[in-house]
mmCIF entry with sequence, helices, sheets and N, C-alpha, C, O atoms, coordinates in Angstrom:
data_MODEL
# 
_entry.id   MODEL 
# 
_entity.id                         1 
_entity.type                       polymer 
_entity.pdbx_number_of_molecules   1 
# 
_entity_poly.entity_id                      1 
_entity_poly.type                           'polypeptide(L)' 
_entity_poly.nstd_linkage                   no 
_entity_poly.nstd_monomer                   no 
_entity_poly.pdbx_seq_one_letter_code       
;(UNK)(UNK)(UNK)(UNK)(UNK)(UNK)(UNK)(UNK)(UNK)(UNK)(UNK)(UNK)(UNK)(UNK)(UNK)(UNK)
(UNK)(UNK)(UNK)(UNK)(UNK)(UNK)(UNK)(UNK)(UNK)(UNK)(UNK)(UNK)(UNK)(UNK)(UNK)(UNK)
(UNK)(UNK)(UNK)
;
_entity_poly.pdbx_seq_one_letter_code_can   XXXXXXXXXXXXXXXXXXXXXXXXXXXXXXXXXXX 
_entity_poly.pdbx_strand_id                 A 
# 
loop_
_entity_poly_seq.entity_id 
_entity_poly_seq.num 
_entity_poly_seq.mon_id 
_entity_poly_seq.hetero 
1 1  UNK n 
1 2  UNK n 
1 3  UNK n 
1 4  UNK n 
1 5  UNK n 
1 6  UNK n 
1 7  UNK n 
1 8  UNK n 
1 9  UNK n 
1 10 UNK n 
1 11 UNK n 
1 12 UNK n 
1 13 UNK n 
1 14 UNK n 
1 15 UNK n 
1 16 UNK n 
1 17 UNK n 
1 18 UNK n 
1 19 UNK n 
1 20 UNK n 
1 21 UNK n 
1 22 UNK n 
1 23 UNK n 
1 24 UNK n 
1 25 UNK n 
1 26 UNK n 
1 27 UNK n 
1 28 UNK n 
1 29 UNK n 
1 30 UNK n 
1 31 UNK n 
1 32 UNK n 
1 33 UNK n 
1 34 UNK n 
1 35 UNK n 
# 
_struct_asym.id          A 
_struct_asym.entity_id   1 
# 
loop_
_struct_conf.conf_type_id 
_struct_conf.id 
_struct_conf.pdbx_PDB_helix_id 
_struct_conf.beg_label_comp_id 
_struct_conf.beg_label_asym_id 
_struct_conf.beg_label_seq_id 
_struct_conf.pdbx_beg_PDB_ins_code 
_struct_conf.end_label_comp_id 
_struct_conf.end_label_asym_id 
_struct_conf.end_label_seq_id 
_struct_conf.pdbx_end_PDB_ins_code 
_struct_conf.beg_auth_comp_id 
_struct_conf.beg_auth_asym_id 
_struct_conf.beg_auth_seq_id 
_struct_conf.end_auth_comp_id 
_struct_conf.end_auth_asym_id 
_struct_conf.end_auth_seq_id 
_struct_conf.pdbx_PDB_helix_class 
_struct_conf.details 
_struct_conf.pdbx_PDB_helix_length 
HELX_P HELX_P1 AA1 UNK A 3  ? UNK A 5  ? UNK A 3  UNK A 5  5 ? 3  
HELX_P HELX_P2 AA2 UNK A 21 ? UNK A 31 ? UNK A 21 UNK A 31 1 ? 11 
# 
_struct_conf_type.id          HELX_P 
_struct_conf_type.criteria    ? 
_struct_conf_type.reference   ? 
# 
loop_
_atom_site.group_PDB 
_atom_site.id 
_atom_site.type_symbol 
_atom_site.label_atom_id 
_atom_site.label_alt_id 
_atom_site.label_comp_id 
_atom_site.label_asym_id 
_atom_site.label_entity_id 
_atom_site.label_seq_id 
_atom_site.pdbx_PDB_ins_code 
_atom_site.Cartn_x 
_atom_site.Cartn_y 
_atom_site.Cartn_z 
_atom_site.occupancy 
_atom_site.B_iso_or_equiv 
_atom_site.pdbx_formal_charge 
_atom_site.auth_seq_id 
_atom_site.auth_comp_id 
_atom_site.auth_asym_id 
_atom_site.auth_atom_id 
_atom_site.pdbx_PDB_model_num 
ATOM 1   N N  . UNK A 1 1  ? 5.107  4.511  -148.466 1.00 0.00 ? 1  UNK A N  1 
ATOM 2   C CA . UNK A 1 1  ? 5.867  5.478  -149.241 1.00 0.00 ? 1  UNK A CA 1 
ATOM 3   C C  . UNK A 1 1  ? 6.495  4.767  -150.437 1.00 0.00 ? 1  UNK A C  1 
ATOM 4   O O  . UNK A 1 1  ? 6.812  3.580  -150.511 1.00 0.00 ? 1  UNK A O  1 
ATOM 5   N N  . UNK A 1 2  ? 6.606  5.676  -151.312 1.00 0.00 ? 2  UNK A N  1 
ATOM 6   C CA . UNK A 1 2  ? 6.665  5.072  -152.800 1.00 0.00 ? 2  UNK A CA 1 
ATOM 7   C C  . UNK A 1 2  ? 8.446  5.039  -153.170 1.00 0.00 ? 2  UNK A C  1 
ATOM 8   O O  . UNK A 1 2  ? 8.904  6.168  -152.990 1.00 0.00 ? 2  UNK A O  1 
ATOM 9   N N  . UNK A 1 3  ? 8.790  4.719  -153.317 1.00 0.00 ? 3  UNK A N  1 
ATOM 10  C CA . UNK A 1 3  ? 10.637 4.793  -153.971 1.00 0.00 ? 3  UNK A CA 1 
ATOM 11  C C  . UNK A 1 3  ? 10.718 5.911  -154.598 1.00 0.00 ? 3  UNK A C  1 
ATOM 12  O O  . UNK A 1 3  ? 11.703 6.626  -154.408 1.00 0.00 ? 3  UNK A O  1 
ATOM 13  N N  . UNK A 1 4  ? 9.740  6.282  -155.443 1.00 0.00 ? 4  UNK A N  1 
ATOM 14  C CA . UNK A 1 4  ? 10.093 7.656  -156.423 1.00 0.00 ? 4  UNK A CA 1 
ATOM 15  C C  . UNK A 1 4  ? 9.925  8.818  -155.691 1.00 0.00 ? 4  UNK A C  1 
ATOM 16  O O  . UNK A 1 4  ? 10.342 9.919  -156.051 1.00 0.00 ? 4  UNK A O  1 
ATOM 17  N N  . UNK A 1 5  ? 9.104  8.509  -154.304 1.00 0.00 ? 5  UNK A N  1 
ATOM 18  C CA . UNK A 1 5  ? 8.803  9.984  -153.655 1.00 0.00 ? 5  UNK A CA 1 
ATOM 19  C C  . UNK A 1 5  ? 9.916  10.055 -152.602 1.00 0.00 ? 5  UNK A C  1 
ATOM 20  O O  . UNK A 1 5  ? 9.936  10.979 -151.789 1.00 0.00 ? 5  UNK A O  1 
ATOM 21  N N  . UNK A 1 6  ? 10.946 8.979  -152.609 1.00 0.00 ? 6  UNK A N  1 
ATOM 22  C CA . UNK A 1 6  ? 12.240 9.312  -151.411 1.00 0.00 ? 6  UNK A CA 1 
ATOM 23  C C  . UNK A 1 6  ? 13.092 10.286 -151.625 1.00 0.00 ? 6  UNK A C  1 
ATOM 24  O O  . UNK A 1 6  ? 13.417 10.061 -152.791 1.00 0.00 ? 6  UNK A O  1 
ATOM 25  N N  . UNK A 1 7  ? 13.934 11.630 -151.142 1.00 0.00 ? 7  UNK A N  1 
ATOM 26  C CA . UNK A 1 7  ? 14.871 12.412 -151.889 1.00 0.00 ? 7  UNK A CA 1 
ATOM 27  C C  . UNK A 1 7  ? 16.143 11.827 -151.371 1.00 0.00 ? 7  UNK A C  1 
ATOM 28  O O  . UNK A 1 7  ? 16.365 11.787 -150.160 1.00 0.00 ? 7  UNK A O  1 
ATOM 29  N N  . UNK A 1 8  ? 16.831 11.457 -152.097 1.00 0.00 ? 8  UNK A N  1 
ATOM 30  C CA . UNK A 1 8  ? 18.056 10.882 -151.875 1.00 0.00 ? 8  UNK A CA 1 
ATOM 31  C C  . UNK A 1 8  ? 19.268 12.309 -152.403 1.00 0.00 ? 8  UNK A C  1 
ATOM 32  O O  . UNK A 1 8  ? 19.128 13.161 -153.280 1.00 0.00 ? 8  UNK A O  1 
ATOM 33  N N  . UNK A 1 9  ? 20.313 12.083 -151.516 1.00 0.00 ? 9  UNK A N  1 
ATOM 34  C CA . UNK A 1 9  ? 21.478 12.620 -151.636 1.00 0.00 ? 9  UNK A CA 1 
ATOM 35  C C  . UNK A 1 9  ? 22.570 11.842 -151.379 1.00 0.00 ? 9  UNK A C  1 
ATOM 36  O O  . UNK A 1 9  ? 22.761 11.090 -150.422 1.00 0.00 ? 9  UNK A O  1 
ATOM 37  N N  . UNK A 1 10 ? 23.570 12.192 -152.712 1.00 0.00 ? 10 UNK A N  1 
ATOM 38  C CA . UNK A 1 10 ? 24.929 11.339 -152.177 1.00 0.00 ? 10 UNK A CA 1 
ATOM 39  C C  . UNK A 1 10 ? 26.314 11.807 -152.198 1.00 0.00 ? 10 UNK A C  1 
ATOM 40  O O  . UNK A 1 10 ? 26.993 11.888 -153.221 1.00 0.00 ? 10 UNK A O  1 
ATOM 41  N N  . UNK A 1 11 ? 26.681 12.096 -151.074 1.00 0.00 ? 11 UNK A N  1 
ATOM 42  C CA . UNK A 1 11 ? 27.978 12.620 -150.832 1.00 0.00 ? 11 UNK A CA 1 
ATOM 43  C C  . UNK A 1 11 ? 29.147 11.749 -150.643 1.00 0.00 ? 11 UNK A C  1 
ATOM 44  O O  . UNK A 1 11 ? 29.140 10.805 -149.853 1.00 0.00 ? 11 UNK A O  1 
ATOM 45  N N  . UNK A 1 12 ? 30.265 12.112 -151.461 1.00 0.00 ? 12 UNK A N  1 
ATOM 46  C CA . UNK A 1 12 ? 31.390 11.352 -151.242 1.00 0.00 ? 12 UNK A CA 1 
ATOM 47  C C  . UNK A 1 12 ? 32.537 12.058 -151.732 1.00 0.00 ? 12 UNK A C  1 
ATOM 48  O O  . UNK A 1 12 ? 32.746 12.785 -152.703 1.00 0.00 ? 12 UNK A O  1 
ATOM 49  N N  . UNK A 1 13 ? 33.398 11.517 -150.520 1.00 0.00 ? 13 UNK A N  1 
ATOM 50  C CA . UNK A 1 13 ? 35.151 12.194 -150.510 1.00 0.00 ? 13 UNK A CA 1 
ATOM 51  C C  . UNK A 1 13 ? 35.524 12.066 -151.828 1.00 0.00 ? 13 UNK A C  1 
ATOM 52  O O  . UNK A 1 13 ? 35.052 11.149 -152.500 1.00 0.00 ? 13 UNK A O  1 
ATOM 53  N N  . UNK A 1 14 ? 36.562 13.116 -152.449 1.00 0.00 ? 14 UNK A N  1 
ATOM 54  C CA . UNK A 1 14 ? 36.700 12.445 -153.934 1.00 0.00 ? 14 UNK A CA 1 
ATOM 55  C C  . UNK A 1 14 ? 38.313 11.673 -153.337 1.00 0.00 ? 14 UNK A C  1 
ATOM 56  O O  . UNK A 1 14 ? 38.957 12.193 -152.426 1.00 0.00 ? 14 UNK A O  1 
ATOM 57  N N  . UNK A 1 15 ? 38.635 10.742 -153.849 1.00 0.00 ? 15 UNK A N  1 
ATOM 58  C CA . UNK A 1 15 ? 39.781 9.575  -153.626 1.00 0.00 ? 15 UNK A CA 1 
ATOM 59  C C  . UNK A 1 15 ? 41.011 9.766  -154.966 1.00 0.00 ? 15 UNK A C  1 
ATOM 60  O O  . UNK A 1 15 ? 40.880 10.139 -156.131 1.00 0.00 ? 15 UNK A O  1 
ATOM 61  N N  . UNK A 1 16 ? 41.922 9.429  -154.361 1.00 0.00 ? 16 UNK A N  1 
ATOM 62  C CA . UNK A 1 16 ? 42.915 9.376  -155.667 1.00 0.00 ? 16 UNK A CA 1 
ATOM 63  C C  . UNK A 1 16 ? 42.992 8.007  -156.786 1.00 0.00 ? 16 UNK A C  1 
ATOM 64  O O  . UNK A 1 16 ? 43.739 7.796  -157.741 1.00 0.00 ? 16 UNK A O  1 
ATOM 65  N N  . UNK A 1 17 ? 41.701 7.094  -156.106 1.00 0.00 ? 17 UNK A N  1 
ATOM 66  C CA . UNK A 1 17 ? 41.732 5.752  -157.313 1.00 0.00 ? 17 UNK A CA 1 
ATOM 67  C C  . UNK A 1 17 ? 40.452 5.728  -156.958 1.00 0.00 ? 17 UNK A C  1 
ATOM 68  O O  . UNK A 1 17 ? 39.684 6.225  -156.133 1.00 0.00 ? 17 UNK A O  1 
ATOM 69  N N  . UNK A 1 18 ? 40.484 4.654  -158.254 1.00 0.00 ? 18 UNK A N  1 
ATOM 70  C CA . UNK A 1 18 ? 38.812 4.239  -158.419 1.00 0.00 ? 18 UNK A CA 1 
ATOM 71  C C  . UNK A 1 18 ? 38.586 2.619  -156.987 1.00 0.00 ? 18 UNK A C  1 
ATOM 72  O O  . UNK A 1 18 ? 38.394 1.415  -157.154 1.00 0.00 ? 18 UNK A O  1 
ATOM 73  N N  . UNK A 1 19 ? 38.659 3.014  -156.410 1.00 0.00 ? 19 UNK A N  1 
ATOM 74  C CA . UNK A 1 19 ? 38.470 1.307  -155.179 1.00 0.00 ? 19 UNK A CA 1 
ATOM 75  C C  . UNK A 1 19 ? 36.996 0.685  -155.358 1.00 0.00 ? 19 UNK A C  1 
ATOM 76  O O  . UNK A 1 19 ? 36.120 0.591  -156.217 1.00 0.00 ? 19 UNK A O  1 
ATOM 77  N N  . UNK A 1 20 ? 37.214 0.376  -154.238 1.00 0.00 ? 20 UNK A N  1 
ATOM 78  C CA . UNK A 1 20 ? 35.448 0.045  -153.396 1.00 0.00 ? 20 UNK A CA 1 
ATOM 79  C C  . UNK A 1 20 ? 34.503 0.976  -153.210 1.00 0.00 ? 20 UNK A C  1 
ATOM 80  O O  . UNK A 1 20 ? 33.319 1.073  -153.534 1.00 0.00 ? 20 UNK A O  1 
ATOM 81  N N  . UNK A 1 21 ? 35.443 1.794  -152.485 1.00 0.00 ? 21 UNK A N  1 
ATOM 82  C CA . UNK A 1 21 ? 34.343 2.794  -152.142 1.00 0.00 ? 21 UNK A CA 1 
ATOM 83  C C  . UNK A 1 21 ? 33.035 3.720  -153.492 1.00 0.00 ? 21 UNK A C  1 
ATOM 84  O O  . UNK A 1 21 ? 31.821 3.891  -153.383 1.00 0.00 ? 21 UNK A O  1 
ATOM 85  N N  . UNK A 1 22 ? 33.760 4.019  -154.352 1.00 0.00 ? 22 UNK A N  1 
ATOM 86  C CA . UNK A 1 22 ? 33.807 4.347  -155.496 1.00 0.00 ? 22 UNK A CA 1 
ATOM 87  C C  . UNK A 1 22 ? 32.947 3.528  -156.562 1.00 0.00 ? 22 UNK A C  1 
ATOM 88  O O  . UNK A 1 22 ? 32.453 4.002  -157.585 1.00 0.00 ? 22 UNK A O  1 
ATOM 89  N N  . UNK A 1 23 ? 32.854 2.053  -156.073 1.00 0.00 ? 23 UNK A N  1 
ATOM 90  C CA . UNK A 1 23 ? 32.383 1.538  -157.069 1.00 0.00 ? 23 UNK A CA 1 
ATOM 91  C C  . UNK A 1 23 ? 30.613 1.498  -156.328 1.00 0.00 ? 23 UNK A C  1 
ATOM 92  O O  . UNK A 1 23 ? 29.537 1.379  -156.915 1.00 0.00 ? 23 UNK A O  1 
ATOM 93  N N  . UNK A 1 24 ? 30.822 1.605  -155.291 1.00 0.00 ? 24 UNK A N  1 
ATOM 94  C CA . UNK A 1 24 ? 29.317 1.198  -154.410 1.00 0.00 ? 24 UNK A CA 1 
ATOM 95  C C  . UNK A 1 24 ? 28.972 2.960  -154.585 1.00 0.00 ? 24 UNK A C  1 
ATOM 96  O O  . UNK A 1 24 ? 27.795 2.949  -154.227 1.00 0.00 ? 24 UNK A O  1 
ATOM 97  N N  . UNK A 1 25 ? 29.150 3.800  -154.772 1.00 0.00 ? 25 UNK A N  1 
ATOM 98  C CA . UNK A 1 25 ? 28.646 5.334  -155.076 1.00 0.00 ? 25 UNK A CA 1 
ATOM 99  C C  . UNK A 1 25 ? 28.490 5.029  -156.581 1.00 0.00 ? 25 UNK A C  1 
ATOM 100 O O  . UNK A 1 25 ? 27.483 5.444  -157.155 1.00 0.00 ? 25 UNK A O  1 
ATOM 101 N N  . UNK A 1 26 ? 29.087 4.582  -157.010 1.00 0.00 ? 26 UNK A N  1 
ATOM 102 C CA . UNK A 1 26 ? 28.332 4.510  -158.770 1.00 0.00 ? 26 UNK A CA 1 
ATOM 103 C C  . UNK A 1 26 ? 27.020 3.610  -158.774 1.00 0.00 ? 26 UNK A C  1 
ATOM 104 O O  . UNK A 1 26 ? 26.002 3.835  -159.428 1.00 0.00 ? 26 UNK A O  1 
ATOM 105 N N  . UNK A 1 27 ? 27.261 2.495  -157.869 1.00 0.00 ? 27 UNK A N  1 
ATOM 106 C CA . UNK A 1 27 ? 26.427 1.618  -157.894 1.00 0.00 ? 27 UNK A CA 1 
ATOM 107 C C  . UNK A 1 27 ? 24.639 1.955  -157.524 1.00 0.00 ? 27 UNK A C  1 
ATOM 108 O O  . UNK A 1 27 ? 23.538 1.525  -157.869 1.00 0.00 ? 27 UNK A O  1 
ATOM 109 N N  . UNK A 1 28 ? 25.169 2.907  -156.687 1.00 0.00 ? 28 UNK A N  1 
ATOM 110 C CA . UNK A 1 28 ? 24.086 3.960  -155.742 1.00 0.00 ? 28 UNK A CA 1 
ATOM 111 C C  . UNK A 1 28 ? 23.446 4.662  -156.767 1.00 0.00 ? 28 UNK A C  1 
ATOM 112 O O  . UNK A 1 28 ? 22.233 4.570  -156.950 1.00 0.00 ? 28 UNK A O  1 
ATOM 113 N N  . UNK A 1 29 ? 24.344 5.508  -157.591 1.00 0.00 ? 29 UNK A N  1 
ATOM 114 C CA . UNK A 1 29 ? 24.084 6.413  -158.302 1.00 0.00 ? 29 UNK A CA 1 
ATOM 115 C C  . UNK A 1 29 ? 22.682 5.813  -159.678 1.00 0.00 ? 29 UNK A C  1 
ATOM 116 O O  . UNK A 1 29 ? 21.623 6.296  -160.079 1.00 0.00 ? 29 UNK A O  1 
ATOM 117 N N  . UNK A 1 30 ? 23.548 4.445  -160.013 1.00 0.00 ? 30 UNK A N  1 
ATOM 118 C CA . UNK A 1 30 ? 23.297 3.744  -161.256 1.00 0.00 ? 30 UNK A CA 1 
ATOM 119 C C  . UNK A 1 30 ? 21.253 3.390  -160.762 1.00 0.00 ? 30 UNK A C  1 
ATOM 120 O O  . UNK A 1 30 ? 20.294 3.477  -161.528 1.00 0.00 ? 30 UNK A O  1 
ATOM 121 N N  . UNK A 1 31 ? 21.246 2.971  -159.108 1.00 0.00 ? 31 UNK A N  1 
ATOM 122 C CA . UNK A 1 31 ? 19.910 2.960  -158.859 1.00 0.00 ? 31 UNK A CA 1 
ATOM 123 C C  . UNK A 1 31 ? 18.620 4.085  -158.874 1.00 0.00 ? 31 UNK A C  1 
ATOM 124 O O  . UNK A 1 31 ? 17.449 4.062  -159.255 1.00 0.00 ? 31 UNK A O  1 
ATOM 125 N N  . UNK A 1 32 ? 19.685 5.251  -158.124 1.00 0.00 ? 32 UNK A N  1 
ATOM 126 C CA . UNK A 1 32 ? 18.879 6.408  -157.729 1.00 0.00 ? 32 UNK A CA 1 
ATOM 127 C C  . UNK A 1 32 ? 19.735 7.126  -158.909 1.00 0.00 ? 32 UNK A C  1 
ATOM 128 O O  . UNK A 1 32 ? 20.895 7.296  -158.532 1.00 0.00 ? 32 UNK A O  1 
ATOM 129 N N  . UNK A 1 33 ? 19.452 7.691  -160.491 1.00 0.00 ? 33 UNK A N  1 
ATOM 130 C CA . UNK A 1 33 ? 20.252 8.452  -160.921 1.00 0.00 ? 33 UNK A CA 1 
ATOM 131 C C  . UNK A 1 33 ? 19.675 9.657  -160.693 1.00 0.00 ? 33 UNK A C  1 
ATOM 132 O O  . UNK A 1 33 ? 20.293 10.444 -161.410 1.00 0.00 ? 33 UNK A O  1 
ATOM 133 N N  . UNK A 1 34 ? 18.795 10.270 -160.066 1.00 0.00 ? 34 UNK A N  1 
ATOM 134 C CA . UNK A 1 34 ? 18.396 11.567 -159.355 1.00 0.00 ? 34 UNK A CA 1 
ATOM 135 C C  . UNK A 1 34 ? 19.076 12.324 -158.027 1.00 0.00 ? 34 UNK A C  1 
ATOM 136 O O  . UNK A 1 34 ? 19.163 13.538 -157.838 1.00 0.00 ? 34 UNK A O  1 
ATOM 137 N N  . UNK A 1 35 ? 19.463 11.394 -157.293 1.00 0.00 ? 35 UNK A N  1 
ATOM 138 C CA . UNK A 1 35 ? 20.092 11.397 -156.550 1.00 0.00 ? 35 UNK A CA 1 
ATOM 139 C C  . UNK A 1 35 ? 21.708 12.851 -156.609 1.00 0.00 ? 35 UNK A C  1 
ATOM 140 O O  . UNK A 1 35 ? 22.530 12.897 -155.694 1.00 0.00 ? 35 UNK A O  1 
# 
């Protein structure tokens, strides 16, 4: 299976600061921007 044929979804709590968590969902995002 190919990377482009995976369907990715990404869900996340929205937070009152930008942390960790936050930076690894952009980070996610920045790979899969379909997602």
């Amino acid at each position: 299976m190919e990377i482009n044929e995976i369907k990715i979804s990404l869900v996340h709590e929205w937070l009152l600061s930008y942390a960790g968590s936050e930076q690894v969902s952009s980070a996610i995002l920045h790979v899969f921007p379909e997602a």
